[in-house]
Rosetta silent file (secondary structure, phi, psi, omega in degrees, C-alpha in Angstrom):
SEQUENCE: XXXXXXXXXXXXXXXXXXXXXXXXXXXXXXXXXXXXXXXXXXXXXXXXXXXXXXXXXXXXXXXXXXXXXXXXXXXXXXXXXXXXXXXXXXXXXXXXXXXXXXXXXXXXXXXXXXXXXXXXXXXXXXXXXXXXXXXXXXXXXXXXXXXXXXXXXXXXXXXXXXXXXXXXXXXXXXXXXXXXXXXXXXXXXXXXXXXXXXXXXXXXXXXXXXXXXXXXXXXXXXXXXXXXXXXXXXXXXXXXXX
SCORE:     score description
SCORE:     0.000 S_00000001
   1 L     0.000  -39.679 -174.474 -118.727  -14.496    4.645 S_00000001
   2 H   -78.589  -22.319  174.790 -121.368  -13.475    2.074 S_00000001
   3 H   -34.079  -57.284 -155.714 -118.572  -13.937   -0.775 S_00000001
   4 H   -66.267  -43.464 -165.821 -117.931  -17.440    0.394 S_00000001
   5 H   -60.582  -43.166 -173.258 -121.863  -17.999    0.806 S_00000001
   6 H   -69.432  -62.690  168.980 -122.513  -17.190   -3.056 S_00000001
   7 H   -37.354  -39.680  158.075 -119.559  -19.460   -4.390 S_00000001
   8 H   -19.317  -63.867 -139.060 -121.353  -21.856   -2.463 S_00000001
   9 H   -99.122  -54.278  175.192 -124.833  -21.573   -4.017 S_00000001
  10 H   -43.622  -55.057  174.708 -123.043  -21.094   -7.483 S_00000001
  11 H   -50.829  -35.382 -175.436 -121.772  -24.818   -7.396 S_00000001
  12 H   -65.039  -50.877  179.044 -124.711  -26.212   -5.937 S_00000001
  13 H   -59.484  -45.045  162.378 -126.800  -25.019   -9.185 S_00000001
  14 H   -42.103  -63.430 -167.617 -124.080  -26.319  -11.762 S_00000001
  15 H   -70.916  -17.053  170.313 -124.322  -29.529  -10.235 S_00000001
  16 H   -59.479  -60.997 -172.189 -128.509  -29.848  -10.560 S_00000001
  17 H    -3.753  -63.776 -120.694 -127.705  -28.987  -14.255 S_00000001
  18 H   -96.560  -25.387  178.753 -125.544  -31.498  -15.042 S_00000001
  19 H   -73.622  -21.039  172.338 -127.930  -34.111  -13.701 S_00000001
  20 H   -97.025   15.269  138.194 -130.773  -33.212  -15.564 S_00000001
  21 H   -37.577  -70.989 -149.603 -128.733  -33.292  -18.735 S_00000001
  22 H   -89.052   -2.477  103.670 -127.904  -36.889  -18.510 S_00000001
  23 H    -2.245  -78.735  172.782 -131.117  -37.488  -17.159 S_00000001
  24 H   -78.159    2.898  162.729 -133.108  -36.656  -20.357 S_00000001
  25 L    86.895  177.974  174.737 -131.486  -39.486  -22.583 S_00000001
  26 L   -92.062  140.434  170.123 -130.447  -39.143  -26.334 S_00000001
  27 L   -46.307  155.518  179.957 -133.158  -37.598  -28.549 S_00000001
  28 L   -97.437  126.641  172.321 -134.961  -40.010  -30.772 S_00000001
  29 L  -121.261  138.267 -159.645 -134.427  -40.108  -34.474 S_00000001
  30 L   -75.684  157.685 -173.527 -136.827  -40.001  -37.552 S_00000001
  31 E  -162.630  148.269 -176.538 -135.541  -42.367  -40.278 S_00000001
  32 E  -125.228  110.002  161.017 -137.432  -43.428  -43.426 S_00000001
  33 E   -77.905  118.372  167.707 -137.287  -47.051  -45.666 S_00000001
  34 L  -140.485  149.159  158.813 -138.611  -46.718  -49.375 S_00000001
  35 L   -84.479  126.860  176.608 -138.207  -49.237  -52.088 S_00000001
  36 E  -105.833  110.567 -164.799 -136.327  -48.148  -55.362 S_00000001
  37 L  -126.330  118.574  162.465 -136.879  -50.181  -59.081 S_00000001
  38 L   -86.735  124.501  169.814 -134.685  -49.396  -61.740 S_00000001
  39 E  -120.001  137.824 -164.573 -135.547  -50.637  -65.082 S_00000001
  40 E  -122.228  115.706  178.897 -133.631  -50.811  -68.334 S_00000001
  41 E   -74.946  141.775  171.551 -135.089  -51.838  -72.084 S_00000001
  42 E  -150.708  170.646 -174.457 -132.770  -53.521  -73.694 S_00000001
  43 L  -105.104  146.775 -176.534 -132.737  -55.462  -77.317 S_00000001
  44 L   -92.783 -169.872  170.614 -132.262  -59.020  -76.727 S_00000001
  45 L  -161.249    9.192  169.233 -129.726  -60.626  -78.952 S_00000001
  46 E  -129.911  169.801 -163.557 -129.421  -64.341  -78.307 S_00000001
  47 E  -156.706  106.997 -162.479 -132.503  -66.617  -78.787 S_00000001
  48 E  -112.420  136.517  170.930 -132.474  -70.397  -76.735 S_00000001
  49 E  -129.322  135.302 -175.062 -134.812  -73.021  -78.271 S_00000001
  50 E  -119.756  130.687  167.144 -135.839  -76.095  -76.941 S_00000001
  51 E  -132.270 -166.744 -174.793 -137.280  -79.127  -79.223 S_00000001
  52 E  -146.168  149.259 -163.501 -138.367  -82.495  -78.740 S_00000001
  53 E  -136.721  112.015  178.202 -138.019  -85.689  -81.183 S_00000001
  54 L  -129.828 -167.102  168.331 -139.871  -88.605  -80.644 S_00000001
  55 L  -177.737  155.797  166.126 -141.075  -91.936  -82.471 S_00000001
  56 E  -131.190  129.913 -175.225 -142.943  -94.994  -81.720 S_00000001
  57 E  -149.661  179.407 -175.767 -142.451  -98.727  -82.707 S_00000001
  58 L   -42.543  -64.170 -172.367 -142.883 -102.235  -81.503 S_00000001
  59 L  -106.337  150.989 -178.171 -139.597 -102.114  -79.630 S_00000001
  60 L   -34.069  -60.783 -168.941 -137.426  -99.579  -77.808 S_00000001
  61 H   -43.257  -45.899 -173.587 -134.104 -100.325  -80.398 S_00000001
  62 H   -68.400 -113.240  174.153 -136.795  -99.521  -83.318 S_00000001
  63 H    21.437  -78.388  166.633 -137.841  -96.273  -81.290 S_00000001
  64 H   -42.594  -40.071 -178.594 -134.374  -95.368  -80.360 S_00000001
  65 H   -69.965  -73.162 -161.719 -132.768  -95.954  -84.039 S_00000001
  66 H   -51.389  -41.869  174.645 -135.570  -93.481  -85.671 S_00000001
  67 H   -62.208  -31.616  178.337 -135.336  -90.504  -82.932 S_00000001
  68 H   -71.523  -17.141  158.114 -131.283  -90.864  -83.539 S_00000001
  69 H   -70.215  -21.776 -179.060 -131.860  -90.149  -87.334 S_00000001
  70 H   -70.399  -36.370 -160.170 -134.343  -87.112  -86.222 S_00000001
  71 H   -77.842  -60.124 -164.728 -131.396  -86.007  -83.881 S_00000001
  72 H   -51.307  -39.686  148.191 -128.817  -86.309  -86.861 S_00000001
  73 H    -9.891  -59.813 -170.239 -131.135  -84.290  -88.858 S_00000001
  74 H   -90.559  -22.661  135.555 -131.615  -81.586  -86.767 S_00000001
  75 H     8.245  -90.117 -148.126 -127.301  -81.696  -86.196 S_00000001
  76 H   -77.258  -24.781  173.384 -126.798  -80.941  -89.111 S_00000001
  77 H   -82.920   -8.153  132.039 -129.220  -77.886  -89.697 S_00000001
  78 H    -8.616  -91.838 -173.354 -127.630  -77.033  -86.290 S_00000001
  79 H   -51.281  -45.673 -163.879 -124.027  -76.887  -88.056 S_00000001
  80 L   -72.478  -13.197 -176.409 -125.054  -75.633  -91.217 S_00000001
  81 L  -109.570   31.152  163.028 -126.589  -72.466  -89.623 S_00000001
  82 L    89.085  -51.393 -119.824 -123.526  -71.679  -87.738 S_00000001
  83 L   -78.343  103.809 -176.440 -124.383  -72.935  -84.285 S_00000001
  84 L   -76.409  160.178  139.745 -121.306  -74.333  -82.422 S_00000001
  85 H     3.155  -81.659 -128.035 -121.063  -77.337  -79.770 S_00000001
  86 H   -63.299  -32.229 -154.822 -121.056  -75.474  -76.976 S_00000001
  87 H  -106.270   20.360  168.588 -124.307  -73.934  -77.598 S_00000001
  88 E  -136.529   99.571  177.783 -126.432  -77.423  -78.383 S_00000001
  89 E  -127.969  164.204  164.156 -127.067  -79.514  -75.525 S_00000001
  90 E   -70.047  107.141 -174.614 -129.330  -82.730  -74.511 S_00000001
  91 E   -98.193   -2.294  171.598 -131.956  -81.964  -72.180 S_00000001
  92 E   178.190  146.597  163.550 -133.515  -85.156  -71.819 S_00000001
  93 E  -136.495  148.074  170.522 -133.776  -88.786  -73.266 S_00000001
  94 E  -166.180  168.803 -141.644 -136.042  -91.062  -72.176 S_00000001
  95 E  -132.292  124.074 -170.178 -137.832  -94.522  -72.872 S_00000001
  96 E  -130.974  116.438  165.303 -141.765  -95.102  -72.586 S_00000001
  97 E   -65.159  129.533 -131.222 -144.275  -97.927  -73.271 S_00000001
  98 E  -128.340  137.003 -179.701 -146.960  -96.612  -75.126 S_00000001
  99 E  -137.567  162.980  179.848 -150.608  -97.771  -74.240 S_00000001
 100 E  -129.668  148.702 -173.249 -154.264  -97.243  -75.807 S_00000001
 101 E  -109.879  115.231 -179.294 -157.364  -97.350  -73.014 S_00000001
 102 L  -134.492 -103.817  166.974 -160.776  -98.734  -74.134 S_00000001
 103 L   -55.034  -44.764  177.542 -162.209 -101.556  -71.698 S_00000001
 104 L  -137.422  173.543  174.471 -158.732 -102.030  -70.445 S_00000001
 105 E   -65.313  101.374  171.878 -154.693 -100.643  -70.711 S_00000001
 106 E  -105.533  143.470  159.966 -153.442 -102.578  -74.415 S_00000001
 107 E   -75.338  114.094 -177.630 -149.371 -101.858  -74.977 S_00000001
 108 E  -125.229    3.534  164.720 -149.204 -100.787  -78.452 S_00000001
 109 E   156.367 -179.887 -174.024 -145.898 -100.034  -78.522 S_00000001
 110 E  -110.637  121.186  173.800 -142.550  -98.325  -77.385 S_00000001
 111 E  -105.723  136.187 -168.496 -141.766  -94.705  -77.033 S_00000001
 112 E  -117.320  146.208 -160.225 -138.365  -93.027  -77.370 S_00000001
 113 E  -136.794  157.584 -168.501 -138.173  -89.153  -77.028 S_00000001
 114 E  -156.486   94.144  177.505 -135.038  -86.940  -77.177 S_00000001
 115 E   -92.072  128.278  135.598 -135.160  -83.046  -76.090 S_00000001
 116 E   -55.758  109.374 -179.833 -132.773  -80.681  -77.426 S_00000001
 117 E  -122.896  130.592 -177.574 -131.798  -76.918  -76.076 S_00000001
 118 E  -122.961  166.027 -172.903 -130.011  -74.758  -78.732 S_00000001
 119 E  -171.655   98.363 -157.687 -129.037  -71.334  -78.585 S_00000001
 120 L   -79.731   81.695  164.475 -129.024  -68.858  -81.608 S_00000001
 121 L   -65.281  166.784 -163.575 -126.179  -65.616  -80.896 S_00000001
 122 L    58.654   33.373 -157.537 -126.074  -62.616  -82.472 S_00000001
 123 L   -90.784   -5.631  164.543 -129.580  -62.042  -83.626 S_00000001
 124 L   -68.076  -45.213  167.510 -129.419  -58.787  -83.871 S_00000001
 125 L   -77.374    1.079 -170.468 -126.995  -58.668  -87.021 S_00000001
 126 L  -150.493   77.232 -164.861 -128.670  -61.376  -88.573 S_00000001
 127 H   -85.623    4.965  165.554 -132.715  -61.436  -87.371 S_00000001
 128 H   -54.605  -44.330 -155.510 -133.257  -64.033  -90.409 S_00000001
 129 H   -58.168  -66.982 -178.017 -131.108  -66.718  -89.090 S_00000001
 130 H   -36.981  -41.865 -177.667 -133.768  -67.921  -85.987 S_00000001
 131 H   -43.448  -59.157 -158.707 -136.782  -67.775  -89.099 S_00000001
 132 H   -81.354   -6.584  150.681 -134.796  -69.897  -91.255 S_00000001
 133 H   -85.675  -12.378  177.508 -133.833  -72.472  -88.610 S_00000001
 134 H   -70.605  -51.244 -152.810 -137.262  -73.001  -87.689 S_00000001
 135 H   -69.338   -6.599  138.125 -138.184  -73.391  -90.996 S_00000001
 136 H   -50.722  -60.038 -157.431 -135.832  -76.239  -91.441 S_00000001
 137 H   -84.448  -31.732  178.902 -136.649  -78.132  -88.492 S_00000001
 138 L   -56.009  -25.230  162.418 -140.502  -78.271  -88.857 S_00000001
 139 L   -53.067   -8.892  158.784 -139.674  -80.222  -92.102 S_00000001
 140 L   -82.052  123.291 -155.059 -138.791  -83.158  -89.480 S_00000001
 141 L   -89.313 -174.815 -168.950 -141.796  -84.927  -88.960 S_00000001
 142 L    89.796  -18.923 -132.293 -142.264  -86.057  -85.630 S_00000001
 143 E  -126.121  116.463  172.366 -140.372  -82.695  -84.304 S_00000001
 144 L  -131.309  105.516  146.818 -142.008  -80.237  -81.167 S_00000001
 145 L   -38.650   97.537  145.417 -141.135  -77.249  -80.713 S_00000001
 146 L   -24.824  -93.577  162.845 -141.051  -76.318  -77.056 S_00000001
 147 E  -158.026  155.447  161.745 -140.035  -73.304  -76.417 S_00000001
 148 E  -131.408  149.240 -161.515 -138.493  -70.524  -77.232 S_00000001
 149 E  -149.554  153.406 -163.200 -137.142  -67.329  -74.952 S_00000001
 150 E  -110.149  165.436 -167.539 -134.672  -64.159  -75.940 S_00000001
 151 E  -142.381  149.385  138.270 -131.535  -63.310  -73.679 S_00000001
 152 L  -147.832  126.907 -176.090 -128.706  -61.409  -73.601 S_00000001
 153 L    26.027 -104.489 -160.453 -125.281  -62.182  -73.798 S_00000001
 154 L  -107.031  111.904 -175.148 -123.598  -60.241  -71.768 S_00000001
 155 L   -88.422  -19.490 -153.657 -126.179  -58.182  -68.918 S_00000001
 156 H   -70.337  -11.990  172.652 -123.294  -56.367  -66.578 S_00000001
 157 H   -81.839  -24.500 -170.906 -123.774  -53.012  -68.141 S_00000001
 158 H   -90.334  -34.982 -161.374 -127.555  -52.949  -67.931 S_00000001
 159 H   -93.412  -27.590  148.927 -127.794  -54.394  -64.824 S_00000001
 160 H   -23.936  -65.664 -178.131 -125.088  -51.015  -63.603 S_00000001
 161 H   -96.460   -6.050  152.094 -127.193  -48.940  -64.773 S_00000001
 162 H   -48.319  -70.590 -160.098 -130.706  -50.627  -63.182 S_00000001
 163 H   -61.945  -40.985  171.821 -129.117  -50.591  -60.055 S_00000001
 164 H   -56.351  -30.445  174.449 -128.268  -46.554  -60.375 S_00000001
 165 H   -66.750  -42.826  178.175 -131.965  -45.842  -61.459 S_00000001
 166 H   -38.727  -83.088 -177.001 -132.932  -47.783  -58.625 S_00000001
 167 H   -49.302  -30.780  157.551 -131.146  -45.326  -56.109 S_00000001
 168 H   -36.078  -64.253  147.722 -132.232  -42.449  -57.899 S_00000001
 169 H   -28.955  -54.321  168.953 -135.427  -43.196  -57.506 S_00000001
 170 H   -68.198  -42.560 -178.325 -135.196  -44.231  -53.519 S_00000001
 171 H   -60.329  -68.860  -85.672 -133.595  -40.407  -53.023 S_00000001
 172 H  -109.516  -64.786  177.278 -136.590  -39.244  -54.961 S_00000001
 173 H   -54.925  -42.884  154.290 -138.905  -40.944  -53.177 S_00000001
 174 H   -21.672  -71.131 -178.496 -137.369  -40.466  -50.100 S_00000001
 175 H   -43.167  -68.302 -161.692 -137.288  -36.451  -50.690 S_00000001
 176 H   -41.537  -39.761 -161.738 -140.934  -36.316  -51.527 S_00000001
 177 H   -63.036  -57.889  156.536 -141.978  -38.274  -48.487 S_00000001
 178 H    -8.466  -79.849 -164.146 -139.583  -35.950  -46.118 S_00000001
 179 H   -81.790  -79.788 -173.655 -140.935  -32.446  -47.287 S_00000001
 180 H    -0.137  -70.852  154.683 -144.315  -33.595  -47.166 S_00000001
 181 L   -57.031    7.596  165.412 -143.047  -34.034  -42.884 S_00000001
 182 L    53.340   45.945  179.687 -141.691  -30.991  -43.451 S_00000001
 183 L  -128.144 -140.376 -164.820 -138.017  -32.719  -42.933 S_00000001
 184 L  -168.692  142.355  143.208 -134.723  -32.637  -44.491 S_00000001
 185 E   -37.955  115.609  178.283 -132.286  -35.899  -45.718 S_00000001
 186 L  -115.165  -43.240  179.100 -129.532  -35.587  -43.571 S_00000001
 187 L  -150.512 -177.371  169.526 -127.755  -39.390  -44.940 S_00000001
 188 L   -86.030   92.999 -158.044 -128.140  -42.405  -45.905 S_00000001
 189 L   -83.287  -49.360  148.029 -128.237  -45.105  -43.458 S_00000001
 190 L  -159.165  167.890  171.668 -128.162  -48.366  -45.200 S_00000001
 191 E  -136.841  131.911 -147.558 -129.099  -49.770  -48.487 S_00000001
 192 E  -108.381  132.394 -170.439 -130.410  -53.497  -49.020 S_00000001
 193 E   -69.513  149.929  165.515 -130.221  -55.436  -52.497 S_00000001
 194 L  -132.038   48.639  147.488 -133.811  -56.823  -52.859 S_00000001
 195 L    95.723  139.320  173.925 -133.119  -58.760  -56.529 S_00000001
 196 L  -111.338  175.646 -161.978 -132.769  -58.341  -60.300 S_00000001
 197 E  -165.034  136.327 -170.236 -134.660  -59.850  -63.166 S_00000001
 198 E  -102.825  123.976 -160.357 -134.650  -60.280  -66.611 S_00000001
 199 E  -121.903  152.606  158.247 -138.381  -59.995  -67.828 S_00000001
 200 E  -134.999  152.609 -162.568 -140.179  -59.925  -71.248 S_00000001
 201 L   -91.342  125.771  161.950 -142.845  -57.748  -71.570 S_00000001
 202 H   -48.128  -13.955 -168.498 -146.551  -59.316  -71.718 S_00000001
 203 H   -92.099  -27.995 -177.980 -147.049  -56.962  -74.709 S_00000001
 204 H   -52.367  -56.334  179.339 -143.648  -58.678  -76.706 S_00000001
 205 H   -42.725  -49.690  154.930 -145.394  -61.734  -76.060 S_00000001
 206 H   -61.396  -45.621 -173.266 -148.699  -60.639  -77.861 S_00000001
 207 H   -66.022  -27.119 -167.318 -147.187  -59.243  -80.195 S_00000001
 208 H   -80.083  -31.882  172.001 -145.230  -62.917  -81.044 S_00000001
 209 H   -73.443  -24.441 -172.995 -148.721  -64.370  -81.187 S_00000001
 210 H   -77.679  -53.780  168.010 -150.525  -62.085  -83.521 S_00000001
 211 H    -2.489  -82.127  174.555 -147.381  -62.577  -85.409 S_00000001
 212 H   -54.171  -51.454 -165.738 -147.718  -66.216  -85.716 S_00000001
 213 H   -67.159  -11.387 -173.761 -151.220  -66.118  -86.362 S_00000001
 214 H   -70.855  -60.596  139.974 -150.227  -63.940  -89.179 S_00000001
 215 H   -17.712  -65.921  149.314 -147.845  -66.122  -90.224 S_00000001
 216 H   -34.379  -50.250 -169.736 -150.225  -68.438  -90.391 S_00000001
 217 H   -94.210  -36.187  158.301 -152.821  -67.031  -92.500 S_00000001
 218 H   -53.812  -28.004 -176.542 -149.879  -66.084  -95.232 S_00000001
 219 L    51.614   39.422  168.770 -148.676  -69.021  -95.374 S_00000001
 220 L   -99.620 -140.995  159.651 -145.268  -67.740  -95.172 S_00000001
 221 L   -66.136  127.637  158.610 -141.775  -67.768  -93.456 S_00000001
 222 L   -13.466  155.454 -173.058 -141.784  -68.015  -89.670 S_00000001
 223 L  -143.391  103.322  159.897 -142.128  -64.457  -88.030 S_00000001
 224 L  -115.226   72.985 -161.073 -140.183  -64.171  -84.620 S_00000001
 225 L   -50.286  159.122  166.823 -140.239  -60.479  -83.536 S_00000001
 226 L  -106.891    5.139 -156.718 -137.896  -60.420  -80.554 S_00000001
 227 L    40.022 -167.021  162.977 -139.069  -57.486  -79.070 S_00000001
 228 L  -126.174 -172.162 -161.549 -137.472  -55.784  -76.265 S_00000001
 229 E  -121.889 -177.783  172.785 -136.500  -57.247  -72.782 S_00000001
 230 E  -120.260  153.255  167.253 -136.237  -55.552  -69.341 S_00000001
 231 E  -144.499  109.426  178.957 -133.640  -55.847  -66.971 S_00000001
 232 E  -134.687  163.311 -166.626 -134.589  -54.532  -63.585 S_00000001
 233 L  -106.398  159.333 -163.013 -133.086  -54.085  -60.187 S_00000001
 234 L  -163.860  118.026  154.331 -135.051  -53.404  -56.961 S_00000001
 235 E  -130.325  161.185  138.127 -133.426  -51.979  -53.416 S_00000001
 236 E   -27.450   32.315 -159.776 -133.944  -51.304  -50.242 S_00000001
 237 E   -87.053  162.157  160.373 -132.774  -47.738  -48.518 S_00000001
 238 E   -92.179  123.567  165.018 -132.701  -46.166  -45.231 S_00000001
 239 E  -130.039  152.511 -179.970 -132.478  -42.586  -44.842 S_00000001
 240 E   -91.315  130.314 -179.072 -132.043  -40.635  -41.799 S_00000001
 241 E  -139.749  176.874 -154.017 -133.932  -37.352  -41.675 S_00000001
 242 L  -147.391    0.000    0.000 -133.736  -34.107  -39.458 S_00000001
């Protein structure tokens, strides 16, 4: 009988066990989000310019005839400086009545305007070639420069290695945050694109003005430093830590 009693008693206790096992729930787990930004300098090597050609006369046709000799003009110093087709398009034409304001609105005549986007490759092997197209077109009277902004080609290598600096960074950050909580990495849980971007540096930009102003005071060739450009990447991770 006391054998019997004790198997008893054994069984009874297993089974409290098991309930307060399943009972306490799953443990709660620490997890960490940091932002990662990889950035890459790069030299730019294409150069897109936008101008604008305009003229005013009595009538549109007169308007329209003179901006289409400014366009042929600027064609041809197009062609002659290597520039294909593909890479010269029309970004706007358009047709305006031109007024002067004193007591009242007088019509003094009709304006026709023609914008141009161009796009100079290779500027690395040749950093002459943008100068000496400028320096060409400003000899059209009439003729406004817009704008001009550097590129490059081809980005997919740059933008590779952004996104690995990126993650590099997010472990890094990650780590620090961790031992600080006195915790350990255990994986990765997930990681979220947040966007790339091709930037120019506010200081390239200064620098293209002092340039000009330089330019200016020399009374020389155009001066377009290109500087350099950035190409950066920016993600999201998750990490799980223990």
């Amino acid at each position: 009988m006391k054998y019997c009693f004790l198997v008893v008693c054994v069984c009874f206790l297993g089974a409290g066990c098991t309930n307060n096992v399943e009972q306490s729930g799953p443990r709660e787990q620490s997890t960490i989000s940091v932002f990662g930004t990889g950035t890459v300098p790069v030299r730019p090597d294409v150069i897109q310019m936008s101008v604008s050609l305009s003229n005013t006369a009595q009538t549109t046709k007169r308007a329209q005839e003179e901006v289409s000799k400014m366009v042929r003009q600027t064609m041809k110093i197009l062609k002659d400086a290597g520039i294909e087709d593909k890479n010269i398009t029309t970004a706007s034409l358009t047709f305006n009545p031109e007024y002067t304001y004193t007591t009242r609105r007088i019509l003094t005549g009709q304006r026709a305007q023609q914008s141009i986007t161009f796009s100079i490759e290779d500027i690395t092997g040749d950093t002459e070639k943008a100068s000496s197209v400028i320096d060409q077109l400003i000899q059209i009277n009439g003729i406004e420069l817009n704008q001009i902004r550097y590129s490059v080609k081809d980005t997919t290598e740059y933008y590779v290695k952004s996104r690995e600096l990126a993650y590099q960074k997010a472990v890094e950050k990650a780590s620090q945050y961790a031992e600080l909580s006195r915790l350990k990495i255990i994986k990765v849980l997930s990681v979220s694109d947040q966007g790339t971007q091709e930037v120019s540096p506010m200081s390239n930009r200064r620098q293209f003005a002092d340039q000009l102003m330089a330019k200016a005071e020399a009374d020389t060739s155009t001066v377009l430093p290109a500087g350099e450009l950035e190409i950066s990447t920016t993600i999201l991770v998750s990490f799980l830590l223990k």
